[in-house]
C-alpha positions in Angstrom: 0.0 0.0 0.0 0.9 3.7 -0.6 1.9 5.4 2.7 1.5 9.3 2.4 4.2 11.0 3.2 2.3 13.5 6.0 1.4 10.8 8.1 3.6 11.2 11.4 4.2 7.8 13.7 6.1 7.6 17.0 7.9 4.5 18.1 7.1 3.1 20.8 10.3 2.1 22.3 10.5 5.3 24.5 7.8 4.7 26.4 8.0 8.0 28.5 8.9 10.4 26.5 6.4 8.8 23.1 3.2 7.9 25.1 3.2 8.8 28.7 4.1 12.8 27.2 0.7 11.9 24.8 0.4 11.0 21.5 2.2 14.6 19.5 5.1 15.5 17.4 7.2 16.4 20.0 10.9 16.6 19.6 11.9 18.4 23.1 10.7 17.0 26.6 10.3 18.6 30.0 8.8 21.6 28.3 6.3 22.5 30.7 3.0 21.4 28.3 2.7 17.9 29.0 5.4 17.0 31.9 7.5 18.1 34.1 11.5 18.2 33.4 13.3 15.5 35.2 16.6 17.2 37.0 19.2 16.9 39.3 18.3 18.3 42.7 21.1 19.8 44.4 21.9 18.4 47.5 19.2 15.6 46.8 19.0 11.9 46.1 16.4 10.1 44.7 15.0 6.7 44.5 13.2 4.3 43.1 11.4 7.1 40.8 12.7 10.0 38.9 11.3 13.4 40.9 11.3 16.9 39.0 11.3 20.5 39.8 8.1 22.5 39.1 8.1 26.2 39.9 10.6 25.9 43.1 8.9 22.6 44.7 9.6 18.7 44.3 7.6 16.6 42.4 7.0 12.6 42.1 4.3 11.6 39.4 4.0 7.8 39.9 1.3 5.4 40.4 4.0 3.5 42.5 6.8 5.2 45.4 9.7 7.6 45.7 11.9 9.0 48.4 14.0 12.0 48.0 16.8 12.3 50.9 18.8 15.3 51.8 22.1 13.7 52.0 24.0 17.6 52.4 23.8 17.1 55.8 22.5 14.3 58.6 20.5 15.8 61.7 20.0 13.7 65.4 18.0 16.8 67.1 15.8 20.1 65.7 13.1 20.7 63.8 11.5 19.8 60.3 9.2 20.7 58.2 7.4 20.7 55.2 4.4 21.6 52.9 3.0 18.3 51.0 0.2 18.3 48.2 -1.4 14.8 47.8 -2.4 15.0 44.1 -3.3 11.4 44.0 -6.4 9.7 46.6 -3.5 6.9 46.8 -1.1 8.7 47.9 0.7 8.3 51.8 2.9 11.3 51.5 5.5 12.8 53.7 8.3 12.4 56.0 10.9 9.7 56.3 13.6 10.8 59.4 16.8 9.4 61.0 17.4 7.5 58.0 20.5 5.5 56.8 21.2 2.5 54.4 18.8 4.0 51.8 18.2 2.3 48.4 16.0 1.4 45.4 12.8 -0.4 46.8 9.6 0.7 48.5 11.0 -0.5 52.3 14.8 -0.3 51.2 15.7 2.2 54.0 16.3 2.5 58.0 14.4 5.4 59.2 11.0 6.7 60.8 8.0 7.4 58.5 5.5 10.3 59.1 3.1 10.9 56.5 -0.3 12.0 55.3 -2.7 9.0 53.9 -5.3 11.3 51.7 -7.6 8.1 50.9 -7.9 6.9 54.9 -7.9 10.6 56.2 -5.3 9.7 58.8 -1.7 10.7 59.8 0.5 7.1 59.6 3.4 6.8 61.7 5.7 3.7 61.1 9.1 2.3 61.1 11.5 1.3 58.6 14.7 -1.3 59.1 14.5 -2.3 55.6 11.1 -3.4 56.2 7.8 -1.5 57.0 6.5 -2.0 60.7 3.8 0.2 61.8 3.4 2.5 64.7 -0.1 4.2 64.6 -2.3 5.8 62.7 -4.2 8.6 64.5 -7.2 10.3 62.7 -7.2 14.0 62.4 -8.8 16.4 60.0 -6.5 18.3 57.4 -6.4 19.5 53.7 -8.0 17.9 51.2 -6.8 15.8 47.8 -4.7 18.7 46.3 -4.1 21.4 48.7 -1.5 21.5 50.9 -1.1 20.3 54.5 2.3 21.5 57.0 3.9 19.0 58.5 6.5 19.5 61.1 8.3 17.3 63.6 10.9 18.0 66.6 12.9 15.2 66.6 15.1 14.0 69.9 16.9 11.2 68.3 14.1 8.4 68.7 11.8 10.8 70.3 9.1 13.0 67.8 7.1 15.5 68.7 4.3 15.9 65.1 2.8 18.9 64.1 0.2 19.1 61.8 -1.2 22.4 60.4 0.6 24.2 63.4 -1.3 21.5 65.9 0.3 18.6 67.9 -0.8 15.7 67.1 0.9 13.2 68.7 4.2 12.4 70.5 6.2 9.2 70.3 9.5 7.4 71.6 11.1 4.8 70.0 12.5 2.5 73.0 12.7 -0.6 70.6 16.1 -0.2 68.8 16.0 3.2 68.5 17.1 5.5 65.4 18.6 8.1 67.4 20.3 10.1 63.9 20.8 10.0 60.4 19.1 11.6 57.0 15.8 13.4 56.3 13.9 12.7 53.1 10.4 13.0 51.6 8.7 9.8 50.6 5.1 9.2 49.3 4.0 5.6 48.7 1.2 4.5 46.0 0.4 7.8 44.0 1.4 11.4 43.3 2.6 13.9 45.6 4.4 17.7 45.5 6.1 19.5 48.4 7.5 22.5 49.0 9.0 24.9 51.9 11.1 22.4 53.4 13.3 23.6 56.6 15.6 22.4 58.6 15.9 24.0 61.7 13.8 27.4 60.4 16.6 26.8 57.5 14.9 26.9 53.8 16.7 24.0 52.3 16.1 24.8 48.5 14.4 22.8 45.8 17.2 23.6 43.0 18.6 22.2 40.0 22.2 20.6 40.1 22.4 21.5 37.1 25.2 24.1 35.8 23.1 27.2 34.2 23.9 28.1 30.8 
């Protein structure tokens, strides 16, 4: 048969960049239309999912998990906090603390988890030695699907004091084999999720590209 020569076809080989971008004729990615760009984050690694930079905050677009850790420097006492956007009702997003021996896989870290779940409507508090061990989930209202909920912890070694919205919610010590120091990160497990205005200490600890500007 006679194929016109203005017919377009995209390969499906890249399967990111050809059909998760949607189906067009487009030659650059990251552009802002479709998806975000995929980057370095200074001071930042990820796993188990690429994250991107949108507008000065961190973003993870998966149906699966990520986790971000500051690995600039690690913390055993102070103050944390964040501003996390649930953009998917699947999503358990937040906080992972003290943590060491991080690596690709949804449990694949030590550390303590404190996190929003948007589709139970509770804050989850758990445990990670390279497995997941739950702690508690405590019910409490906050910001729906898509708008953004503070969270903020004072951590004592194994002891944390959690904010939510500016309220305490709860206060815990791990007397179990304790994680008394180590990394901070942001995690969310089985959907979407954006944060911005992380500190450390009052400290804004910029979402940045590593990337050299031209």
């Amino acid at each position: 048969c006679r194929i016109e020569p203005l017919i377009y076809g995209a390969g499906a080989e890249d399967v990111n960049h050809e059909i998760y971008g949607g189906l067009y004729d487009q030659k650059i990615f990251g552009e802002g239309f479709e998806e975000p760009a995929k980057v370095s984050i200074k001071g930042f690694k990820p796993y188990d999912s690429d994250w991107s930079l949108t507008s000065g905050m961190a973003q993870l677009v998966t149906a699966q998990h990520g986790k971000l850790i500051y690995t600039s420097r690690q913390i055993s006492s102070g103050t944390v906090e964040v501003e996390v956007r649930m953009d998917n009702i699947n999503a358990i997003a937040g906080f992972i603390l003290n943590v060491t021996n991080a690596a690709n896989g949804a449990d694949a870290f030590n550390g303590y988890e404190v996190a929003l779940n948007a589709q139970k409507g509770v804050l989850v508090l758990g445990k990670h030695q390279q497995n997941w061990q739950p702690v508690a989930e405590t019910a409490t209202s906050f910001n729906p699907l898509g708008e953004w909920n503070k969270i903020r912890v004072a951590i004592s070694g194994a002891k944390l004091d959690i904010y939510l919205n500016g309220k305490l919610i709860r206060k815990d010590e791990d007397t179990s084999s304790p994680l008394k120091s180590g990394y901070i990160g942001l995690r969310s497990y089985g959907g979407s999720a954006t944060f911005r205005n992380l500190k450390i200490n009052d400290e804004d600890i910029a979402f940045e590209s590593d990337s050299p500007k031209s």
